[in-house]
C-alpha positions in Angstrom: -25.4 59.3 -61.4 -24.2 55.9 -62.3 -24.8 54.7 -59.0 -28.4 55.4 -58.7 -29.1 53.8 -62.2 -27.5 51.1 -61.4 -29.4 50.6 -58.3 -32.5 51.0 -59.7 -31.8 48.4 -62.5 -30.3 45.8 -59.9 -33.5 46.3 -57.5 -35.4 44.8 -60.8 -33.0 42.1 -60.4 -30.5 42.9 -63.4 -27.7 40.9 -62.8 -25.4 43.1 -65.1 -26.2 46.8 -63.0 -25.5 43.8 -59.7 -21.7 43.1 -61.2 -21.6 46.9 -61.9 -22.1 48.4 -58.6 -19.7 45.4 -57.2 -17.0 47.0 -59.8 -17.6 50.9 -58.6 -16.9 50.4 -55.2 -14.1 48.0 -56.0 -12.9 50.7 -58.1 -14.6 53.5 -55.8 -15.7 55.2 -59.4 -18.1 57.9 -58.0 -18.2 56.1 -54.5 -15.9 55.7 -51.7 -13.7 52.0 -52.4 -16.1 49.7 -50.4 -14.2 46.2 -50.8 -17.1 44.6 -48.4 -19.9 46.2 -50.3 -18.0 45.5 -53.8 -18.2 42.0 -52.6 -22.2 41.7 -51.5 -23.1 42.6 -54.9 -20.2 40.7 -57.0 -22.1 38.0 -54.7 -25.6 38.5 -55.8 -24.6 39.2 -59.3 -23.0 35.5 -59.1 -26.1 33.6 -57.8 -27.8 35.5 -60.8 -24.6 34.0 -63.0 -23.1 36.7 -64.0 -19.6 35.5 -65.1 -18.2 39.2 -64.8 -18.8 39.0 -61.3 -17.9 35.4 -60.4 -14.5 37.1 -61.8 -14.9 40.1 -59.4 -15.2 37.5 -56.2 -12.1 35.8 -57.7 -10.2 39.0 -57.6 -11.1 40.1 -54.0 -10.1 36.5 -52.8 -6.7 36.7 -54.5 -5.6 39.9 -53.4 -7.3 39.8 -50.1 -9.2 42.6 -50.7 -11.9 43.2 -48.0 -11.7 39.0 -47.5 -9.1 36.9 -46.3 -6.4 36.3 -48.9 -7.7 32.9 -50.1 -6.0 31.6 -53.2 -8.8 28.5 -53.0 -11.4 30.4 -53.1 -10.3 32.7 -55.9 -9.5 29.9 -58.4 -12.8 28.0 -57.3 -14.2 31.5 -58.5 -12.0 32.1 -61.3 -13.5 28.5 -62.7 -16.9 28.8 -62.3 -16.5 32.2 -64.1 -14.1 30.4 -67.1 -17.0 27.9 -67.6 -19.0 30.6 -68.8 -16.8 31.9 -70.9 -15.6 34.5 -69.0 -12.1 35.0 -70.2 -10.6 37.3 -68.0 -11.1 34.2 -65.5 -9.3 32.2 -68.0 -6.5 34.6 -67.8 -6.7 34.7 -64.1 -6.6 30.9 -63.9 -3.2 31.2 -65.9 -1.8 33.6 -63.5 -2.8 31.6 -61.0 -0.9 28.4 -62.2 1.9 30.7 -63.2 2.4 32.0 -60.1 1.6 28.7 -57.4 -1.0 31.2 -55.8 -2.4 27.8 -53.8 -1.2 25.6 -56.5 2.1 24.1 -57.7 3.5 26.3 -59.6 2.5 24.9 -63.6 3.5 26.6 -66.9 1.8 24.4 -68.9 -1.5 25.0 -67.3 -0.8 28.3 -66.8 -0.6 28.0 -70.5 -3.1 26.3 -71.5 -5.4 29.1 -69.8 -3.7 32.3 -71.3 -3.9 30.8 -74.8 -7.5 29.9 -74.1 -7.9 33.7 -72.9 -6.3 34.9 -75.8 -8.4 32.9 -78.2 -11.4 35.3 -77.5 -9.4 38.1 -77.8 -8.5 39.1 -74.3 -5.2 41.0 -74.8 -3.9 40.5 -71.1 -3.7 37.0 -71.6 -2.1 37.5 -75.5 0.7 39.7 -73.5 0.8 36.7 -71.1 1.7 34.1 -73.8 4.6 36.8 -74.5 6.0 36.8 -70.9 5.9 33.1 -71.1 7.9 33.2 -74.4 10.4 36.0 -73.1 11.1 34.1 -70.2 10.8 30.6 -71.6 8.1 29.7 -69.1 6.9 26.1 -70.0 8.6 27.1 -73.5 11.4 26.9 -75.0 12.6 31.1 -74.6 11.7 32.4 -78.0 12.3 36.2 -78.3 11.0 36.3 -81.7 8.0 35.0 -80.4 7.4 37.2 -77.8 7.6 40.0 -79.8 4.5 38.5 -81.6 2.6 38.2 -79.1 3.2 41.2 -77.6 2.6 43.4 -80.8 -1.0 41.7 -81.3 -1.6 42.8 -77.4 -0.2 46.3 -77.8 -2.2 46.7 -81.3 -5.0 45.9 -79.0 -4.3 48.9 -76.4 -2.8 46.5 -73.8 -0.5 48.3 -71.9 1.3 45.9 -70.2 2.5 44.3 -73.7 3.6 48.1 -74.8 5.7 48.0 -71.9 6.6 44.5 -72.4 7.9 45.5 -75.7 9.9 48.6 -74.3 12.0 45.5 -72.6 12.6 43.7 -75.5 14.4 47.0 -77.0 15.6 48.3 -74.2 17.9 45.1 -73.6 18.5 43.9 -77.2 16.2 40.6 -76.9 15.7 39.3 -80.0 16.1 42.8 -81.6 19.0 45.4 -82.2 19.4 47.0 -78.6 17.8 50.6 -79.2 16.7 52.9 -76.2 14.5 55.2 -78.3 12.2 52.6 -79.2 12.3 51.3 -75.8 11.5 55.1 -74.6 8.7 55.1 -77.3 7.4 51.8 -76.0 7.5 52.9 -72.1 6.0 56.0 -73.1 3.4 54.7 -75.1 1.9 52.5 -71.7 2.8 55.3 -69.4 -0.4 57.3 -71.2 -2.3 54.5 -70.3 -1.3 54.3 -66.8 1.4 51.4 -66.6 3.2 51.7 -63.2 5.9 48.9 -65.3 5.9 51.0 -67.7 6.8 54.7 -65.1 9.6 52.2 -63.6 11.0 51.5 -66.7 11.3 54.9 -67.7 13.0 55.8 -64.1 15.5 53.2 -65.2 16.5 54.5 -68.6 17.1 58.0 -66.7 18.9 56.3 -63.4 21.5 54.7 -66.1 21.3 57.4 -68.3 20.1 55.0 -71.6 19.7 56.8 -74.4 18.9 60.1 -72.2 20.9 61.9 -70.3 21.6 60.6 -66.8 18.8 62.2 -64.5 18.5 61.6 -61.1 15.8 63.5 -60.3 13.5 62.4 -63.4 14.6 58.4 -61.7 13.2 59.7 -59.0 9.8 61.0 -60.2 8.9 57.9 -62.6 10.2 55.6 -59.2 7.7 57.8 -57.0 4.6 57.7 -59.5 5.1 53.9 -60.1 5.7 53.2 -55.9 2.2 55.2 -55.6 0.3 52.7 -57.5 1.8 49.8 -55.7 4.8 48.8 -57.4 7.3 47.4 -55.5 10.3 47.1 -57.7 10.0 51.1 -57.5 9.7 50.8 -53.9 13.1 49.0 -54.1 14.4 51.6 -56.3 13.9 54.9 -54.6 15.6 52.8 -51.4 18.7 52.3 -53.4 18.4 56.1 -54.6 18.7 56.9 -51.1 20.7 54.5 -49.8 23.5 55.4 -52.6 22.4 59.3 -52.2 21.9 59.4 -55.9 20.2 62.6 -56.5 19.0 62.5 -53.2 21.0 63.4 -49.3 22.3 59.9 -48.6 19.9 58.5 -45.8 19.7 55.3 -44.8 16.4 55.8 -42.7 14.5 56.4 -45.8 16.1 53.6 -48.0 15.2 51.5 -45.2 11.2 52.8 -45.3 11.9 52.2 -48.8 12.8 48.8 -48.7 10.4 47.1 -46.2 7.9 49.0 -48.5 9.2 46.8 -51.4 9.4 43.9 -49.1 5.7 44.2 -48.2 4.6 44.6 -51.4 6.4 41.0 -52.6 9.6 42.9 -54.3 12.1 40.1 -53.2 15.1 42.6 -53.9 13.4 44.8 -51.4 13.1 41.7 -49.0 16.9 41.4 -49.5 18.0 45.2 -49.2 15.8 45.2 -46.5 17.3 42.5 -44.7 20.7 43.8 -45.2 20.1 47.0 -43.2 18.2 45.0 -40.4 21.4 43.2 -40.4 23.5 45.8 -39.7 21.6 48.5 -38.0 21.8 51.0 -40.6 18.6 53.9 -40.7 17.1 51.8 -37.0 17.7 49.6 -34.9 19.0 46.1 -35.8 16.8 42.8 -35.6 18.6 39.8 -36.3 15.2 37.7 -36.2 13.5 39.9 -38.6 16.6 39.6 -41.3 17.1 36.1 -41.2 14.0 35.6 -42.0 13.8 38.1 -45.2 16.7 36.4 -46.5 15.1 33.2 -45.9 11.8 34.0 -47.4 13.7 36.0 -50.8 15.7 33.1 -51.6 12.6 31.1 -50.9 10.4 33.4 -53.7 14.0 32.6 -56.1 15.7 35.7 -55.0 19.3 34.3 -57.3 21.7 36.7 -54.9 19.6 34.9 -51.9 20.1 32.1 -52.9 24.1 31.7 -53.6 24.7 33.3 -50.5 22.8 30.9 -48.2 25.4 28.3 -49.8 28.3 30.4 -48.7 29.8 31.4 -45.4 27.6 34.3 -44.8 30.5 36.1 -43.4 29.8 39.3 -43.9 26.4 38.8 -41.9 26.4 39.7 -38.0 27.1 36.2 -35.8 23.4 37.4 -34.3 21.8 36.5 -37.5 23.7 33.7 -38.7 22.5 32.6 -35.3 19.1 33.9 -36.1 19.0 31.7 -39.9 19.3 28.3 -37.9 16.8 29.3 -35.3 14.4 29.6 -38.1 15.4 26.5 -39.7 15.4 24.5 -36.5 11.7 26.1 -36.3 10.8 24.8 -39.9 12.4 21.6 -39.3 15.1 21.6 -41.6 18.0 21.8 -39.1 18.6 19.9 -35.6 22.6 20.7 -35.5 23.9 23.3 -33.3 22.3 26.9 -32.5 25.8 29.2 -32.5 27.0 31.5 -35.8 29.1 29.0 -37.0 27.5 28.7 -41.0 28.9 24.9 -41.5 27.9 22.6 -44.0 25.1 21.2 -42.0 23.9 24.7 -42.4 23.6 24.9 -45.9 22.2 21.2 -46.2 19.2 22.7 -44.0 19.1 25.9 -46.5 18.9 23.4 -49.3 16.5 21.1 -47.9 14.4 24.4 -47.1 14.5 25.9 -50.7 13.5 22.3 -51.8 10.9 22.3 -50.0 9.3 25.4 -51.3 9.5 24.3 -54.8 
């Protein structure tokens, strides 16, 4: 058993069998998932200086995986294991500027880290430089480009860069539009385990792209992505239902659906969510709850959010039009009157809000 070798080697103080046991019961690989035990031997591992496992610590901290979610700690981690070369940590350094996990947000350093990952051949962070060409992160947006980037990951077995790819064809950027080779792509990270890559699929068969329209077979690539976490499949199987697209029309379960996708950081779940909060549809209504889902979507760049927060939010209940300037008078970006009266003053306090999460 792996475990028991591993053991054996880290008790003569082998810092490699250390990192290893941290990774099985992060993994739970032939143990149950430990996150606290993954993290007492990712620990000792370190102070021996194992750079896979000063990675490991990074991981735990970011996600909040048996620890406190603490974006500090994780890039303090992800550093010390970059200085040794560890390039994953690179790579998780660039997601980490990318993202403003604890940082402002900073596509060129989030840049300068994936190409310094993908300089030693990590093809996470060669997929990476892609996304930041698709979307013209820090870059001018360069289609062309991404597909480069993305074929050298994918020749490498990267899923996320097959899947990546599947985009690029499925939606015509920089290439002729063609939905089998977008099918092929999808496919080709499904076998590898890409929830993207499931939800992508789901897609082609909700719109009926290049297959024929399937419901049901929406449903099954939605469901197998949402089981690994996904939340824009979260988001999906809630408009399935709330629609009744292959499914009875039931609001209750588009709503589980939703705050699913909320929860997991899907900001069109957040909104979808906070629409049926809103109006009481599949429970009860909660005013407070909505407002702020609206407010924290269009805070996370949620465009529909956004707009609307700059409009007369008419077609929102008075309650939580009442409900967005409570919140704003809480943050301390309003100090005009509390009624459901969405005025100009209002929308300054939006704006000043959205500002000030940039």
């Amino acid at each position: 058993m792996a475990r028991v070798q591993y053991e054996k080697a880290a008790a003569a103080g082998n810092a490699a069998a250390m990192n290893s046991l941290g990774w099985l019961y992060q993994s739970g690989l032939g143990v149950s998932q430990d996150y606290a035990r993954a993290r007492e031997w990712y620990e000792k591992a370190a102070t021996a200086d194992n750079s896979a496992a000063m990675n490991g610590l990074g991981w735990l901290y970011q996600n909040g995986l048996g620890v406190s979610q603490d974006y500090a700690k994780a890039k303090e981690w992800f550093e010390k294991g970059a200085a040794t070369g560890n390039s994953a940590s690179m790579n998780n350094l660039g997601s980490i500027h990318l993202n403003g996990w604890g940082v402002p947000r900073d596509y060129s350093k989030a840049r300068e880290w994936f190409e310094k990952a993908a300089a030693t051949g990590n093809s996470a962070a060669v997929s990476n430089v892609g996304s930041l060409y698709q979307n013209g992160w820090g870059v001018p947006q360069d289609y062309a480009k991404a597909k480069e980037w993305f074929e050298k990951a994918a020749l490498a077995g990267n899923s996320a860069a097959m899947s990546n790819l599947g985009s690029l064809y499925q939606f015509g950027w920089g290439v002729p539009q063609d939905y089998a080779k977008a099918k092929e792509w999808f496919e080709k990270a499904v076998a590898l385990g890409n929830s993207a890559a499931m939800s992508n699929l789901g897609w082609l068969y909700q719109n009926g792209w290049g297959v024929p329209q399937d419901y049901a077979k929406a449903r099954e690539w939605y469901e197998k992505a949402a089981a690994m976490g996904l939340g824009f499949s979260m988001d999906a199987l809630g408009v399935l239902y709330v629609n009744g697209w292959g499914v009875a029309q039931n609001d209750a379960k588009a709503r589980e659906w939703f705050e699913k996708a909320a929860a997991a950081g899907n900001t069109d779940g957040m909104q979808h969510f906070a629409s049926l909060l809103d109006a009481g549809k599949g429970g009860p209504s909660d005013s407070p709850r909505a407002a702020g889902l609206l407010l924290q979507s269009a805070k996370l760049g949620h465009k529909w959010s956004v707009t609307v927060l700059g409009g007369p939010l008419t077609f929102l209940t008075p309650a939580t039009r009442i409900e967005l300037k409570r919140e704003l008078a809480r943050l301390g970006h309003y100090s005009g009157t509390i009624d459901d009266v969405w005025d100009e003053t209002a929308r300054a306090a939006a704006t000043a809000y959205l500002d000030a999460s940039q």
